[in-house]
C-alpha positions as CSV (number, residue, x, y, z in Angstrom):
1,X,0.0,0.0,0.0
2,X,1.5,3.4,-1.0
3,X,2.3,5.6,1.7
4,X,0.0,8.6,2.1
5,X,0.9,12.4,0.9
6,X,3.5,13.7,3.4
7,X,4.6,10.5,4.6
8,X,8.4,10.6,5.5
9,X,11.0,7.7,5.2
10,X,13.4,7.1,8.1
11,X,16.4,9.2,6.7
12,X,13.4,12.5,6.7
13,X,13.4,12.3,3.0
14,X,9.7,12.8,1.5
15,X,8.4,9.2,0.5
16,X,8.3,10.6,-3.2
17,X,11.6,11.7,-3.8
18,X,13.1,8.6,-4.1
19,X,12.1,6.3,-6.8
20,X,14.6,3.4,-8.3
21,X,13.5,4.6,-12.0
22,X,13.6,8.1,-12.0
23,X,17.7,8.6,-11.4
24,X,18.2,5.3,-13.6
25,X,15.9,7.0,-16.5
26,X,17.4,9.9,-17.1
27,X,20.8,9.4,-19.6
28,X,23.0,11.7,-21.3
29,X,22.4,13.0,-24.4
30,X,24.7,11.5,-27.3
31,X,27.7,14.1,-28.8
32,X,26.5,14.2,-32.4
33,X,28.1,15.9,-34.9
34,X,25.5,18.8,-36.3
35,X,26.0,18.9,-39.5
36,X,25.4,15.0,-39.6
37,X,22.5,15.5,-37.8
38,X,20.6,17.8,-40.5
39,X,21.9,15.9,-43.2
40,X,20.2,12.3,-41.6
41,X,17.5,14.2,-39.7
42,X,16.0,15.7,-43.1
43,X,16.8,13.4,-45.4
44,X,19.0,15.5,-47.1
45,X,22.1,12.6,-47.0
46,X,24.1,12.5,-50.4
47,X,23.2,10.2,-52.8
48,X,23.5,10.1,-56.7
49,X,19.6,11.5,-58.4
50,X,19.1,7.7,-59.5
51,X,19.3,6.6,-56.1
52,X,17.1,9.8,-54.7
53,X,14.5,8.4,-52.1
54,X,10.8,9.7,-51.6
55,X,11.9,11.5,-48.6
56,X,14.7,13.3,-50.6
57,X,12.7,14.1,-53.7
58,X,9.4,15.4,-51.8
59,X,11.6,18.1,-49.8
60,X,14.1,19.0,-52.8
61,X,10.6,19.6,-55.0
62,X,8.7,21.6,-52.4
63,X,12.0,23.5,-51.9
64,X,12.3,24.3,-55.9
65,X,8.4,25.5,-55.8
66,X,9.4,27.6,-52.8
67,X,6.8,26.1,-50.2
68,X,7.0,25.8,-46.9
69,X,6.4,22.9,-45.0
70,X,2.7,24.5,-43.9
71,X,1.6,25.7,-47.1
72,X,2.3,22.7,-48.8
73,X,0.4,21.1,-45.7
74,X,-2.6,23.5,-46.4
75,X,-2.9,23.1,-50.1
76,X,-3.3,19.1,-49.7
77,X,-5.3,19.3,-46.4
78,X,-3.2,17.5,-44.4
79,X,-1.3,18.2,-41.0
80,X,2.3,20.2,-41.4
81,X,3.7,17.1,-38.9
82,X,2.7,15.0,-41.5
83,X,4.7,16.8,-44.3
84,X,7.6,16.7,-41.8
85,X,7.7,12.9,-41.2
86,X,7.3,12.3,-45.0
87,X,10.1,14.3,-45.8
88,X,12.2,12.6,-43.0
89,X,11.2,9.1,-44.0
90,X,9.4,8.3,-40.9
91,X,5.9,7.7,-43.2
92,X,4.7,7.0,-46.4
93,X,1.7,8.7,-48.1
94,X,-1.4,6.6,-49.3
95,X,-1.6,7.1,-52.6
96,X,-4.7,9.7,-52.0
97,X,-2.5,11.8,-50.4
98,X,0.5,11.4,-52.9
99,X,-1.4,12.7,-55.3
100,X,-2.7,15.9,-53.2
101,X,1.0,16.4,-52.8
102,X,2.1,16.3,-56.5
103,X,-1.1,18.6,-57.2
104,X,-0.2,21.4,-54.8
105,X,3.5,20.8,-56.5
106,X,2.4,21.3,-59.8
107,X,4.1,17.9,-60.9
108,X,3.0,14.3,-62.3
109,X,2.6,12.0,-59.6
110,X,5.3,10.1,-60.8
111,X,8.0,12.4,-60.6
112,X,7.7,11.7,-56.5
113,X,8.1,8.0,-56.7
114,X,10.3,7.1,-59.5
């Protein structure tokens, strides 16, 4: 049975200050180099155009229409996280929406996926 508000521990510490997990929990953050960061983090690594992924091509597109992330959000009706985590690789569009995107982009469908 959990101790009730107030209730002390025989050192005087409160009851809730000391709990195995919450010191354990808690690490360090990882050194990462920065610009290796954005490069991963937005897909934006270096590959040849043949070997462009979805990711790459969706954000080097909305970039040469000069969209942002939210107005390319508002002109397909979708959320601006969503735009983000296609751009970053984390989901993949239904078809519906892939062609929202390449409608707002003024490009063939195609030209996102091949």
């Amino acid at each position: 049975m959990p101790a009730p508000c107030g209730a002390r521990l025989e050192d005087g510490t409160d009851y809730g200050s000391r709990h195995p997990r919450r010191s354990s929990s808690i690490k360090p953050p990882r050194a990462i180099d920065p610009a290796t960061y954005l490069r991963y983090s937005t897909g934006m690594a270096k590959k040849s155009s043949a070997t462009e992924t979805f990711p790459q091509r969706l954000l080097a597109i909305r970039q040469a229409a000069g969209l942002s992330q939210s107005a390319l959000a508002a002109a397909c009706g979708i959320n601006e996280r969503t735009v983000r985590a296609y751009e970053r690789g984390e989901q993949t569009p239904p078809l519906s929406t892939l062609d929202a995107l390449a409608r707002a982009l003024k490009i063939n469908p195609s030209e996102l996926i091949s």
